[in-house]
Backbone as a chain_set.jsonl record, in Angstrom:
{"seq": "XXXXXXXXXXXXXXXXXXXXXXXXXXXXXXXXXXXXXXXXXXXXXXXXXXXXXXXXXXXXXXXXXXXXXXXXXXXXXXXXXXXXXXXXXXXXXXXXXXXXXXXXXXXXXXXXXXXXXXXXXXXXXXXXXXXXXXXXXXXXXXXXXXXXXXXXXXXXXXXXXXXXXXXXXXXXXXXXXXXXXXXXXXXXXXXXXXXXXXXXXXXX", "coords": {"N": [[-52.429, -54.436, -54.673], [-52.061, -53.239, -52.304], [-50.853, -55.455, -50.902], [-48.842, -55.753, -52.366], [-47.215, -53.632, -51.38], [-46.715, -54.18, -48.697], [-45.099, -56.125, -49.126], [-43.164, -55.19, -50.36], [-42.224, -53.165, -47.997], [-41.19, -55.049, -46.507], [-38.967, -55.908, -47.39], [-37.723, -54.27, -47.512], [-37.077, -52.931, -44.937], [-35.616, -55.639, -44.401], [-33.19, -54.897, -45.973], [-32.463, -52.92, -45.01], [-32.331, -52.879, -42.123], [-30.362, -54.131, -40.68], [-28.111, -52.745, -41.339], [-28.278, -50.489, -39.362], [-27.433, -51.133, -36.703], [-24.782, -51.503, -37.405], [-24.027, -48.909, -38.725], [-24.468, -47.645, -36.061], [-22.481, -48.478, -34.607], [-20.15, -47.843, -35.615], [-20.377, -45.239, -35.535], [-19.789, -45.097, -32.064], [-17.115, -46.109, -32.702], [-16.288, -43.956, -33.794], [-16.972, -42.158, -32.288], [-15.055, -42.979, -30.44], [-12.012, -42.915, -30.707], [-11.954, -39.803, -31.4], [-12.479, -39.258, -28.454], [-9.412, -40.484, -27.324], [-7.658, -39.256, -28.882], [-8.083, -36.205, -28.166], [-7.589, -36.75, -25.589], [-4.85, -37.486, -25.557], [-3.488, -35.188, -27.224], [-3.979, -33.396, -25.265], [-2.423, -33.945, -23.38], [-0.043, -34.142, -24.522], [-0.536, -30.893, -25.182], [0.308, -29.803, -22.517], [2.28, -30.905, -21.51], [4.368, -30.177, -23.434], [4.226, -27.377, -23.141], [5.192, -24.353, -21.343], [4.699, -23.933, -18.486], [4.411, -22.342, -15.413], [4.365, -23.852, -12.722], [4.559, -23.19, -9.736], [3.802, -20.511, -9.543], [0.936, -20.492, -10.268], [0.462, -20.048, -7.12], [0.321, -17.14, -6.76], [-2.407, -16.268, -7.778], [-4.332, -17.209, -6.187], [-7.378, -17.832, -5.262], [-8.068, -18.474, -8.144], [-5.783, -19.638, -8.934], [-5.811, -22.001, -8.032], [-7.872, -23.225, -8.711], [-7.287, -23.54, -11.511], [-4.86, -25.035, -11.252], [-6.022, -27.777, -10.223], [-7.685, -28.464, -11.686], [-6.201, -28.77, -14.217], [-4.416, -30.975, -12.934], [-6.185, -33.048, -12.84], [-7.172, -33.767, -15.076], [-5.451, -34.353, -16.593], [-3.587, -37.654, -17.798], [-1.007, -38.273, -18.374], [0.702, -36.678, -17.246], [2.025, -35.535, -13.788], [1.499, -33.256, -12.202], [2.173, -31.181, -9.64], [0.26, -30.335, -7.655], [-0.606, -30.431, -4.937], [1.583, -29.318, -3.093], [0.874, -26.93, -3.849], [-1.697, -25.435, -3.632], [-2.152, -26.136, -0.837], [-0.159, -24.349, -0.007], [-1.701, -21.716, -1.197], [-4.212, -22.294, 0.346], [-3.359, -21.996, 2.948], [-2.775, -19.181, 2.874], [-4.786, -18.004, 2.16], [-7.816, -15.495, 2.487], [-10.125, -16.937, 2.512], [-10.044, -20.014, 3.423], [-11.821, -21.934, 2.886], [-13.195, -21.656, 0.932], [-11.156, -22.265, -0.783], [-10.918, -24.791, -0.85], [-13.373, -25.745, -1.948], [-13.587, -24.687, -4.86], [-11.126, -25.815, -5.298], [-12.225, -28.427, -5.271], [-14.073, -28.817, -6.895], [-13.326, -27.722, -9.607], [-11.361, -30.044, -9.733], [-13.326, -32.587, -10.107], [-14.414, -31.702, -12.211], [-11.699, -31.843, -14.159], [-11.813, -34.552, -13.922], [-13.92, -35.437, -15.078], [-13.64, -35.581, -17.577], [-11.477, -37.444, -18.422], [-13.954, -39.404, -18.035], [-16.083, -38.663, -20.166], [-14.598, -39.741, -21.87], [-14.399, -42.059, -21.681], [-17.292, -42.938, -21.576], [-17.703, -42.483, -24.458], [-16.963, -44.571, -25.231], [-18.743, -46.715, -24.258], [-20.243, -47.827, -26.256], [-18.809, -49.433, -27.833], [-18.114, -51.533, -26.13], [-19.908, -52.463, -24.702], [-20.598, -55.214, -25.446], [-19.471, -56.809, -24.498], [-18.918, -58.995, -21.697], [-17.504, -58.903, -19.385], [-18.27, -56.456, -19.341], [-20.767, -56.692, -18.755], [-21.341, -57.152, -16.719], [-20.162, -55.46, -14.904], [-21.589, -53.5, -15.334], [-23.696, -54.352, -13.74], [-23.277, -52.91, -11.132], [-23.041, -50.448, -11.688], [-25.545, -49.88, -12.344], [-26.851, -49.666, -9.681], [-26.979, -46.745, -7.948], [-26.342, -45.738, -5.606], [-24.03, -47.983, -4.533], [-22.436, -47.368, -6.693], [-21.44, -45.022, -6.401], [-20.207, -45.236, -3.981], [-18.095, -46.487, -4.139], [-16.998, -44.665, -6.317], [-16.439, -42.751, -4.575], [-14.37, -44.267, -2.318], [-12.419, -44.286, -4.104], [-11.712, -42.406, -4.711], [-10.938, -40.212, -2.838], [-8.67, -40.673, -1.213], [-5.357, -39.888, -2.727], [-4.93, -41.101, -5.861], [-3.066, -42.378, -8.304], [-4.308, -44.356, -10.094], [-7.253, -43.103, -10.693], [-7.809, -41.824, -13.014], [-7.959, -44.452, -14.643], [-9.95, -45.06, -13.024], [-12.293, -43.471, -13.544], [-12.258, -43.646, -16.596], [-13.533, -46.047, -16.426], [-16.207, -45.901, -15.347], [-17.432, -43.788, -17.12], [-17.549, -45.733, -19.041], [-19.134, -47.922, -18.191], [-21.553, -47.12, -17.901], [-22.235, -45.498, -15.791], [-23.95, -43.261, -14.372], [-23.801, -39.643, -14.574], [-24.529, -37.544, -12.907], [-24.224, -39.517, -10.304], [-21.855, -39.916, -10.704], [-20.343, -37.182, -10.462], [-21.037, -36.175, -8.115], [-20.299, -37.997, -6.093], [-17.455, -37.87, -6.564], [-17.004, -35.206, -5.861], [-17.398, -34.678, -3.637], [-15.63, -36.708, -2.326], [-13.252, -35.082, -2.871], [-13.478, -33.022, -1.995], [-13.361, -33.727, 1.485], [-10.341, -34.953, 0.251], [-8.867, -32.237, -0.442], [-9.706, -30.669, 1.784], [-8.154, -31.795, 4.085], [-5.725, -31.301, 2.756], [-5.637, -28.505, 2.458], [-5.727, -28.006, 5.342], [-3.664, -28.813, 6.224], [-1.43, -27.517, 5.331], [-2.293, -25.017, 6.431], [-1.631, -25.409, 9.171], [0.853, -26.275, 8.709], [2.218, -24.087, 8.531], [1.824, -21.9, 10.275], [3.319, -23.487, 11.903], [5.583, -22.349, 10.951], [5.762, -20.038, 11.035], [5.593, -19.48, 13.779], [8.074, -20.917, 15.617]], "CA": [[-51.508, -53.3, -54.583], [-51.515, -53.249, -51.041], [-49.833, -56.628, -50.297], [-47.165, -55.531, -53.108], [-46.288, -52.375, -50.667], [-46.033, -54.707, -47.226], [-44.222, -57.241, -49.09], [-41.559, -54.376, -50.435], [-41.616, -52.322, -46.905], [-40.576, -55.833, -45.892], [-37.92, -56.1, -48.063], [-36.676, -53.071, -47.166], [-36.357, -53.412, -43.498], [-34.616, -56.823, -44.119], [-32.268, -54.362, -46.392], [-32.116, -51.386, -44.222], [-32.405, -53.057, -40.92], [-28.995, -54.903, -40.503], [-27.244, -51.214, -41.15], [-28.175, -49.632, -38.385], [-26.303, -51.511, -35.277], [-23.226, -51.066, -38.11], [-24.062, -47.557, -38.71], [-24.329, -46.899, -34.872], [-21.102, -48.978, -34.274], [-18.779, -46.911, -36.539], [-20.308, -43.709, -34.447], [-19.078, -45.35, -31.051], [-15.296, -46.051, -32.499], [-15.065, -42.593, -34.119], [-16.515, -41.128, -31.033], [-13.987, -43.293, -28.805], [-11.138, -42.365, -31.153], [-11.727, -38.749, -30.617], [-12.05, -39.283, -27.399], [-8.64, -40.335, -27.277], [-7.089, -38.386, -29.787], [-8.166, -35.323, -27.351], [-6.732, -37.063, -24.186], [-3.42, -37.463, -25.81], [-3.494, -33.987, -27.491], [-4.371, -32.47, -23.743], [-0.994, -34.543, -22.568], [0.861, -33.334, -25.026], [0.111, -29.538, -25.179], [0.274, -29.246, -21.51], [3.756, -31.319, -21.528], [5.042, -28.959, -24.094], [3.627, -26.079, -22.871], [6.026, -23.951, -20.629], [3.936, -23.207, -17.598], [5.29, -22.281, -14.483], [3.36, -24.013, -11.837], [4.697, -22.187, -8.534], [3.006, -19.463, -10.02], [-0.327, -19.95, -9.841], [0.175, -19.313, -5.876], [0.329, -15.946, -7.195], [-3.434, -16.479, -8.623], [-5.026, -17.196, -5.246], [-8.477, -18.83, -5.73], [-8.146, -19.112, -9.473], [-4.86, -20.421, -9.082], [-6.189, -23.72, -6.86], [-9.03, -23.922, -10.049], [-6.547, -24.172, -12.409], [-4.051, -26.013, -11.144], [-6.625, -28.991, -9.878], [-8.099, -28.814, -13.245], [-4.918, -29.608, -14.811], [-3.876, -32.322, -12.525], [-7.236, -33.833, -12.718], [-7.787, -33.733, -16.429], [-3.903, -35.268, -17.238], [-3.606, -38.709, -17.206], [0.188, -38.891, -18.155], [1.667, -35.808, -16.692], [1.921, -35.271, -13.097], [0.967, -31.883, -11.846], [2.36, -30.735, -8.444], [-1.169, -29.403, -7.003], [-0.877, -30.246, -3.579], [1.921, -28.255, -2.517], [0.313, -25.135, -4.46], [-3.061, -26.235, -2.977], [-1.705, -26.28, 0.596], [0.442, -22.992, -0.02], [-2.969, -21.183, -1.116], [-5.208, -22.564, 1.59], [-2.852, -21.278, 3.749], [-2.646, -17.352, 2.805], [-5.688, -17.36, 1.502], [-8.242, -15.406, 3.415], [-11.073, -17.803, 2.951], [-9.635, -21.41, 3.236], [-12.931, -23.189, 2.527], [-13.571, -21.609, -0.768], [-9.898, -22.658, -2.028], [-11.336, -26.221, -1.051], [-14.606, -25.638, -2.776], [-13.069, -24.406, -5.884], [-10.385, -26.978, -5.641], [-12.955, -29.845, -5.29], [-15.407, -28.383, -8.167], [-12.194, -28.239, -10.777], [-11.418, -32.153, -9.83], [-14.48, -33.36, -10.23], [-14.4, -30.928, -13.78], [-10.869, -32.267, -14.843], [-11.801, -36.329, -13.906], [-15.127, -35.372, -16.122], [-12.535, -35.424, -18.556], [-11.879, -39.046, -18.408], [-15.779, -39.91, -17.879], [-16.606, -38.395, -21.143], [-13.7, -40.219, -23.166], [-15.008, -43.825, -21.182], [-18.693, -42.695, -22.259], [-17.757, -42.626, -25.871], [-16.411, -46.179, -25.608], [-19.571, -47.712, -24.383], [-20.719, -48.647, -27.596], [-17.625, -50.663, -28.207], [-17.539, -52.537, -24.387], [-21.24, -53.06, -23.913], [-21.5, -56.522, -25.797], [-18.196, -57.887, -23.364], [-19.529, -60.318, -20.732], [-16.897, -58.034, -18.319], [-18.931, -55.505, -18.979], [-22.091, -56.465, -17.837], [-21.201, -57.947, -14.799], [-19.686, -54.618, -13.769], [-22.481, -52.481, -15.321], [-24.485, -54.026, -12.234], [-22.601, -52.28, -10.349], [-23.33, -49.071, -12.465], [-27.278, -49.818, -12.267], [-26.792, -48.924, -8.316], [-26.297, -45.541, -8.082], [-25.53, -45.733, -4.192], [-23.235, -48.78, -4.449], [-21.323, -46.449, -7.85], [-21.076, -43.856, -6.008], [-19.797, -45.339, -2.544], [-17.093, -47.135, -4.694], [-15.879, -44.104, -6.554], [-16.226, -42.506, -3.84], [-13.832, -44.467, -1.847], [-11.263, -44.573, -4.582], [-11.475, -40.742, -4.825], [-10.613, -39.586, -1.328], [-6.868, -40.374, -1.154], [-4.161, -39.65, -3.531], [-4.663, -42.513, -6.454], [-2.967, -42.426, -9.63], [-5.098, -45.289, -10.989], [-8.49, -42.899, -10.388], [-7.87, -41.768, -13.995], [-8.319, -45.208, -15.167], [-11.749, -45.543, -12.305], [-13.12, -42.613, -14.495], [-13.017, -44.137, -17.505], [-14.532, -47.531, -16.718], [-16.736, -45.292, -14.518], [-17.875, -43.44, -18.257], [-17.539, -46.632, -20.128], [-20.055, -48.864, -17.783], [-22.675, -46.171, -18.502], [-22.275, -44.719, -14.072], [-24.436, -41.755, -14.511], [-22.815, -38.703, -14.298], [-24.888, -37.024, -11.267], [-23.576, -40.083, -9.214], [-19.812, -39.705, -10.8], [-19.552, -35.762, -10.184], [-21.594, -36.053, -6.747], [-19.241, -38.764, -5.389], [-15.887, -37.599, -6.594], [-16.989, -33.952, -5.824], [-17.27, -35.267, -1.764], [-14.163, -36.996, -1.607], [-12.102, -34.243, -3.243], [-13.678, -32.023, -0.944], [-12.535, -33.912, 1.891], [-9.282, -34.702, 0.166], [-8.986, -31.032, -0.507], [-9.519, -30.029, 3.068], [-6.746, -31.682, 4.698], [-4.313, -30.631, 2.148], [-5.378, -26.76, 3.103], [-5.209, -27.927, 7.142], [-2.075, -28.935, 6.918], [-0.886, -26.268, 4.356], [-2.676, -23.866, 7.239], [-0.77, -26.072, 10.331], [2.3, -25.905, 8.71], [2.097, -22.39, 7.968], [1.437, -21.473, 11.391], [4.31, -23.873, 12.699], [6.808, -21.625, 10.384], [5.989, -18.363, 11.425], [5.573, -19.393, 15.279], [8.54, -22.134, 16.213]], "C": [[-50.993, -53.123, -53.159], [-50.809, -54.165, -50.919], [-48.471, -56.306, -51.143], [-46.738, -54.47, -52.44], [-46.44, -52.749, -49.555], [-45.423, -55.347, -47.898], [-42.657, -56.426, -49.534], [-41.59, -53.24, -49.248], [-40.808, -53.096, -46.103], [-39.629, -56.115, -46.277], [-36.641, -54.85, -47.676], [-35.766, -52.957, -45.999], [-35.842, -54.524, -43.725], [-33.056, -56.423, -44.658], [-31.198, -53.358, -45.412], [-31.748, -52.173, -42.52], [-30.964, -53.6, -40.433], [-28.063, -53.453, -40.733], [-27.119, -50.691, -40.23], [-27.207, -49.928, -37.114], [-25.199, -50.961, -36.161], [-22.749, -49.847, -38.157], [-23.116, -47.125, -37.23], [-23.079, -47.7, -34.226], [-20.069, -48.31, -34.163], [-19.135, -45.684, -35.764], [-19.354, -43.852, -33.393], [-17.863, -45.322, -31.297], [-15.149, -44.914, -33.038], [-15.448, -42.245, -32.672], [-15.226, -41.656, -29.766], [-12.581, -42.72, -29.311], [-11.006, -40.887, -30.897], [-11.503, -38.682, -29.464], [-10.51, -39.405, -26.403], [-7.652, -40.192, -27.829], [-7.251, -36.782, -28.942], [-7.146, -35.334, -26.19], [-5.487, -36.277, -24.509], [-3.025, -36.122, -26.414], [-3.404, -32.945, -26.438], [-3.247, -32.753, -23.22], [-0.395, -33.515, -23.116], [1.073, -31.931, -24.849], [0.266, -29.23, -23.897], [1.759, -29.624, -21.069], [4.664, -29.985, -22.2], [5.09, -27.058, -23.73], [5.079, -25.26, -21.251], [5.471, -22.874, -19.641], [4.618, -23.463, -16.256], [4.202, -22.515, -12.765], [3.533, -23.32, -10.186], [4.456, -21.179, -8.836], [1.72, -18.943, -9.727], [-0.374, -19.68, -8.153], [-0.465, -18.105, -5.846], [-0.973, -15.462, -7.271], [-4.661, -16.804, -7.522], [-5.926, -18.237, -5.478], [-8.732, -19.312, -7.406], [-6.818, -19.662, -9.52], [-5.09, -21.867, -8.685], [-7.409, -23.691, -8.361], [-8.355, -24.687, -10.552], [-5.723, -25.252, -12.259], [-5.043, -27.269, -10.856], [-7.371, -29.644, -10.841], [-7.091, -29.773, -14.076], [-4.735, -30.698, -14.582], [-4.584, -33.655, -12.297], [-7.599, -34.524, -14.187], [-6.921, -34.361, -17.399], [-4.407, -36.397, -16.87], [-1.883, -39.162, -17.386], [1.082, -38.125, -17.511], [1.046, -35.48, -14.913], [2.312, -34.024, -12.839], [1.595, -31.63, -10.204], [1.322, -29.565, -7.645], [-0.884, -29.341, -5.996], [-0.172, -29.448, -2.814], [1.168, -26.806, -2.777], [-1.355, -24.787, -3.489], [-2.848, -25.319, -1.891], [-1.498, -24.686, 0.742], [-0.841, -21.683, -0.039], [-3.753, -20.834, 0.038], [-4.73, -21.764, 2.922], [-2.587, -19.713, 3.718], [-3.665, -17.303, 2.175], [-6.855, -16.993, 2.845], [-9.579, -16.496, 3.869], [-10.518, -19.272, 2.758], [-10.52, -22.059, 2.449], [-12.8, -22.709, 0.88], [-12.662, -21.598, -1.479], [-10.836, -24.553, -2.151], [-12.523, -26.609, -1.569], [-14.108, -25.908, -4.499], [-11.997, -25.281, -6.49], [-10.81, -28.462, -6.033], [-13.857, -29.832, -6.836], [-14.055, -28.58, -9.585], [-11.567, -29.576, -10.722], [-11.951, -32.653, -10.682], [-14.857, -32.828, -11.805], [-13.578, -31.73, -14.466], [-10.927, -34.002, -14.828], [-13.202, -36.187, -14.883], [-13.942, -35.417, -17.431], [-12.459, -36.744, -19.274], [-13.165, -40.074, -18.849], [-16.119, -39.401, -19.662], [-15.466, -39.138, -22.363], [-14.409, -41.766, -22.698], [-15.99, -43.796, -22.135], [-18.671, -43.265, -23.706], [-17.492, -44.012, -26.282], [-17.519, -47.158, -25.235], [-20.156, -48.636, -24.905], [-20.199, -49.708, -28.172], [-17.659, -51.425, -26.96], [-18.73, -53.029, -24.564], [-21.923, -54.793, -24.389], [-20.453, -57.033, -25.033], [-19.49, -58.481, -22.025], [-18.82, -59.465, -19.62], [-18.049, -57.158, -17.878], [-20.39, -55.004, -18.256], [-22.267, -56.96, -16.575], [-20.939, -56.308, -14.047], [-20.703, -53.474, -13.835], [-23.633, -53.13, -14.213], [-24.644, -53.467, -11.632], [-22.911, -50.871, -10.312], [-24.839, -49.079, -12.109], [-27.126, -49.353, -10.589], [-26.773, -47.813, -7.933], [-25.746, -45.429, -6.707], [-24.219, -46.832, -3.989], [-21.998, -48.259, -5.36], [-20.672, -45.443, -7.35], [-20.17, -44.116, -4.661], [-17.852, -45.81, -3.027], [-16.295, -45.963, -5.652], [-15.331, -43.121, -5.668], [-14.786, -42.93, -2.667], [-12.535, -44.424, -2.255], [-10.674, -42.848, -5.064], [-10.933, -40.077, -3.785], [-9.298, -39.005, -1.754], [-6.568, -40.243, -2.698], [-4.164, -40.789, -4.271], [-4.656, -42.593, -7.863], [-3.974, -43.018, -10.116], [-6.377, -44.539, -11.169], [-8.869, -42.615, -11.74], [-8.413, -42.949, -15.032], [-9.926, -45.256, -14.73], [-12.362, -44.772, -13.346], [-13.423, -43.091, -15.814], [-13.745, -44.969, -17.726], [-15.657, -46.68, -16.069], [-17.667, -44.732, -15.696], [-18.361, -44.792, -18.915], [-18.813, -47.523, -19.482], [-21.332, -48.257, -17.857], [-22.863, -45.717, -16.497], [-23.233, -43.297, -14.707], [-23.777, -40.866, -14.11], [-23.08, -37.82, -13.334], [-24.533, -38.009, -10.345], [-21.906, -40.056, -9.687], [-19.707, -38.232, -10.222], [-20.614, -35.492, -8.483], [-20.288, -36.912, -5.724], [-17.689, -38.212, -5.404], [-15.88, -35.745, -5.901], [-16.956, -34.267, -4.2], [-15.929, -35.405, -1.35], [-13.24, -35.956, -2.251], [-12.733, -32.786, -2.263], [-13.144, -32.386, 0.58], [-10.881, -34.208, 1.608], [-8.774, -33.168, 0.414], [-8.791, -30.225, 1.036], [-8.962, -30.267, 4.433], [-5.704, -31.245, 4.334], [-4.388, -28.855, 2.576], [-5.088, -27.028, 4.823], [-3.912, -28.51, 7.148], [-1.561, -28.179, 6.285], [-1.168, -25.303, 5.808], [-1.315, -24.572, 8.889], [0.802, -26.061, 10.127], [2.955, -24.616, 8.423], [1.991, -21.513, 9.49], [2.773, -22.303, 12.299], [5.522, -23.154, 12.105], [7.02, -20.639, 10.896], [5.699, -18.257, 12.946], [6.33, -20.338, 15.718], [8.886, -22.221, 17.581]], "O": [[-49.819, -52.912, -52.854], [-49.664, -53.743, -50.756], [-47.326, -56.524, -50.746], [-45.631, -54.135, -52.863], [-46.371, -51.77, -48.812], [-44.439, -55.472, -47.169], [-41.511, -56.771, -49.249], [-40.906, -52.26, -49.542], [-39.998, -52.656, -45.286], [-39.023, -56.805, -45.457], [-35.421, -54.695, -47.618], [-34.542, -52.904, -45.877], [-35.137, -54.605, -42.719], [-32.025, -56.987, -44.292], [-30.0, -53.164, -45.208], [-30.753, -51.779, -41.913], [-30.685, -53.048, -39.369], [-27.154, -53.367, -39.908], [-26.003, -50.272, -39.925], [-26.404, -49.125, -36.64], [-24.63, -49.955, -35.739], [-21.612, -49.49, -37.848], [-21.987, -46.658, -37.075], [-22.8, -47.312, -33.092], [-19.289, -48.111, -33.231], [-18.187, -45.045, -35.308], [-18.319, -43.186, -33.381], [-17.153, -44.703, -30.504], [-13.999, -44.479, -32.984], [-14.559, -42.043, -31.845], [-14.733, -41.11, -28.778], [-11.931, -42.075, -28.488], [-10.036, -40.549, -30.218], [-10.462, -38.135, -29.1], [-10.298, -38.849, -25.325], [-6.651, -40.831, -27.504], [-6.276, -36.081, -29.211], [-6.288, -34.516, -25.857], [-5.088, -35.171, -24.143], [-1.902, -35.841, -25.994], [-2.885, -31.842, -26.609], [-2.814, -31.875, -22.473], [-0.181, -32.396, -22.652], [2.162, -31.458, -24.523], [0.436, -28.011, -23.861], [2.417, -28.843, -20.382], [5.363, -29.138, -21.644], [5.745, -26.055, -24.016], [5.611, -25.966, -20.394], [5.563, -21.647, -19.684], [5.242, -24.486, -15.974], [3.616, -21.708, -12.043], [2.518, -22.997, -9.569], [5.174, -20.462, -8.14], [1.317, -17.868, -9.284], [-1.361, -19.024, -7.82], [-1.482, -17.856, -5.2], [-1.088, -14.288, -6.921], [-5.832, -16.687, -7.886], [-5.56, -19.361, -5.821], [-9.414, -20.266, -7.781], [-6.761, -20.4, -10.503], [-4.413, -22.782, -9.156], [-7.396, -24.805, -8.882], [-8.357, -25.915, -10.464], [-5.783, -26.264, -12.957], [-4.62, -28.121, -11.637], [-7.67, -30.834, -10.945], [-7.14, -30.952, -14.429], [-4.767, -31.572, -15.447], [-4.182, -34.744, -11.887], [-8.186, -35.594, -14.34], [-7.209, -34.784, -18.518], [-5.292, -36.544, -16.028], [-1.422, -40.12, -16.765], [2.162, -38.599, -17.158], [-0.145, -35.232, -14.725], [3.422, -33.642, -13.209], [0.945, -32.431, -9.532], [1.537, -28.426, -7.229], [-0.755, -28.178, -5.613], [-0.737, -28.81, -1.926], [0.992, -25.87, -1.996], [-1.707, -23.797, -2.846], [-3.172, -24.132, -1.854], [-2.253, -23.91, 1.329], [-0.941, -20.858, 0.87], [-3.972, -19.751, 0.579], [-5.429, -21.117, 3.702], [-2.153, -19.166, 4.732], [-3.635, -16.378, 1.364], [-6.962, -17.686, 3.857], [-9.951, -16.801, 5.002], [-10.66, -19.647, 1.595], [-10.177, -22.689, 1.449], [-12.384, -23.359, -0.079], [-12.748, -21.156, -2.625], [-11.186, -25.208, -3.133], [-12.757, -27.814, -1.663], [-14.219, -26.939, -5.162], [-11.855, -25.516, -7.69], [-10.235, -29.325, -6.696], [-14.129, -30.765, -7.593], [-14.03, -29.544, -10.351], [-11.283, -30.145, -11.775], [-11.519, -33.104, -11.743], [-15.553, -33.543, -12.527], [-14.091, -32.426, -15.342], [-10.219, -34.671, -15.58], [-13.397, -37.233, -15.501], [-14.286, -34.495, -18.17], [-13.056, -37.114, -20.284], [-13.284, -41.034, -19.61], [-16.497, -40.389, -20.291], [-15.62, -39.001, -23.576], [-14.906, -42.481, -23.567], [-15.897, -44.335, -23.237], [-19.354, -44.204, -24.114], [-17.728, -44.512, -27.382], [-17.463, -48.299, -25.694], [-20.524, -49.745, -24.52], [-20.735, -50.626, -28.794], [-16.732, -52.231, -27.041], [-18.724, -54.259, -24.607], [-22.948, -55.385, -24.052], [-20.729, -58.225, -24.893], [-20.664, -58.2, -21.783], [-19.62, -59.222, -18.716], [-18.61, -57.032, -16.789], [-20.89, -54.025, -17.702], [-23.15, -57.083, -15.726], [-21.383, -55.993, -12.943], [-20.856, -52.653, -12.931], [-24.489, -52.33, -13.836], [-25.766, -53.157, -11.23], [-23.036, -50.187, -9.297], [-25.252, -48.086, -11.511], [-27.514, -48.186, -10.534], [-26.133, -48.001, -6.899], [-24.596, -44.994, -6.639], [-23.353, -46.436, -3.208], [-20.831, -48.518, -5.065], [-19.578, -45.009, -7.712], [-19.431, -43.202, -4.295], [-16.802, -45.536, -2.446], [-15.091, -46.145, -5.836], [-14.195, -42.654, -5.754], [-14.18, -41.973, -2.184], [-11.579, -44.473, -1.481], [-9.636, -42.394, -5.545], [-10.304, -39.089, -4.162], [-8.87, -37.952, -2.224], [-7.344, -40.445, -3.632], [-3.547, -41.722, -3.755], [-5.631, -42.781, -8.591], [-4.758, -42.263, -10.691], [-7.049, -45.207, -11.955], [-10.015, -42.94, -12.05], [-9.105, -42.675, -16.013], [-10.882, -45.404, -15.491], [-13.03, -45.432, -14.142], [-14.57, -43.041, -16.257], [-14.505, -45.056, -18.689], [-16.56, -47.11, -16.787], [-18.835, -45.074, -15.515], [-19.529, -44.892, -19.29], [-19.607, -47.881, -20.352], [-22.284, -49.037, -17.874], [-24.042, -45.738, -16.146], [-22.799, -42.511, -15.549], [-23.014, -41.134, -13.182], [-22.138, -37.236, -12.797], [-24.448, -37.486, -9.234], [-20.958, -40.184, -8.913], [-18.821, -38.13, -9.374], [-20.655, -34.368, -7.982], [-19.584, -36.404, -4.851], [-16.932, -38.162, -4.435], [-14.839, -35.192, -5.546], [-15.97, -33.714, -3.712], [-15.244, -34.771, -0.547], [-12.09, -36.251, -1.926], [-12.15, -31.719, -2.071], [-12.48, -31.483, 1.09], [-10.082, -33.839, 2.47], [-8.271, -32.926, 1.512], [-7.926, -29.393, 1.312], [-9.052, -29.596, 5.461], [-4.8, -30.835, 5.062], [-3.434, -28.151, 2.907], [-4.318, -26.308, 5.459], [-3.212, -28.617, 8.156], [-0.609, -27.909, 7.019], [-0.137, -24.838, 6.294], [-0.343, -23.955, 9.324], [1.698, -25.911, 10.958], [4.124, -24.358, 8.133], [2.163, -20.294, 9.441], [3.187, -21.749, 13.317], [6.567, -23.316, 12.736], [8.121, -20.211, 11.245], [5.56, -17.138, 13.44], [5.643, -21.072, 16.429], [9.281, -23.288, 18.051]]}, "num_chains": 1, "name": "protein.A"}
């Protein structure tokens, strides 16, 4: 009796066992499909949407949230942050904490990205690409120095870094530590020269 209930638990797992990678396959492409079924949904209503971005000036420190959110969290619409940014930093009474608040909604709206990559892991991780670059990912100081560097300046493509950045499995305390740095220095030249040129207007 016993050997007839290992020889059908063995039957089973030879049944059952081949499902599961399949199972957990079909999770990864719906979750990557949502993933970008959201994106493109986030384009769209913010395209359509009839928001008046020289506005949030108006909005002070939640205006520099929002707007850096936005322009962080698009990947097809460009956002005009930095003048608004600048404009802020400059009449606002605490500079730093526009560039706090500006750096923390970045590093929020490129989480954006990171969590649509993420979902695609499941689908990348048997590529031969992919494990060469998830090396890269096993580092956390070498992941971080590298999105780091591509985070600083001004770089359309960073939208794409984020998702391979999700997709190579980067942990997400070295993605929102690194990008949260360099958008803090980005961030706090765009208020010193917002403040420098603000000060060369009203004193020529």
């Amino acid at each position: 009796m016993a050997m007839g209930g290992e020889v059908l638990s063995r039957a089973n797992r030879l049944v059952v066992g081949p499902r599961v990678p399949a199972v957990k396959h079909r999770r990864h492409v719906l979750f990557a499909i949502g993933g970008g079924i959201f994106l493109v949904a986030l384009n769209i209503a913010v395209y359509f949407a009839p928001i008046d971005y020289g506005g949030f000036t108006s909005f002070a420190y939640l205006g520099a949230f929002i707007v850096c959110f936005l322009a962080n969290a698009l990947i097809a619409i460009p956002i005009p942050y930095i003048p608004i940014v600048a404009h802020i930093g400059a009449t606002a009474a605490l500079p730093w904490l526009v560039v706090v608040l500006g750096a923390l909604a970045s590093v929020l709206g490129e989480s954006v990205a990171f969590v649509a990559g993420r979902a695609e892991q499941g689908i990348v991780s048997e590529h031969a690409v992919y494990r060469r670059v998830h090396r890269v990912a096993e580092r956390p100081l070498l992941a971080g120095a590298v999105l780091f560097l591509f985070a600083v300046p001004p770089n359309p493509i960073f939208d794409v870094a984020g998702l391979a950045a999700g997709a190579v499995g980067v942990p997400y305390r070295v993605f929102f530590l690194a990008v949260f740095a360099a958008r803090l220095i980005r961030l706090a030249v765009i208020v010193w020269l917002g403040t420098l040129l603000g000060l060369v207007a009203t004193h020529p």
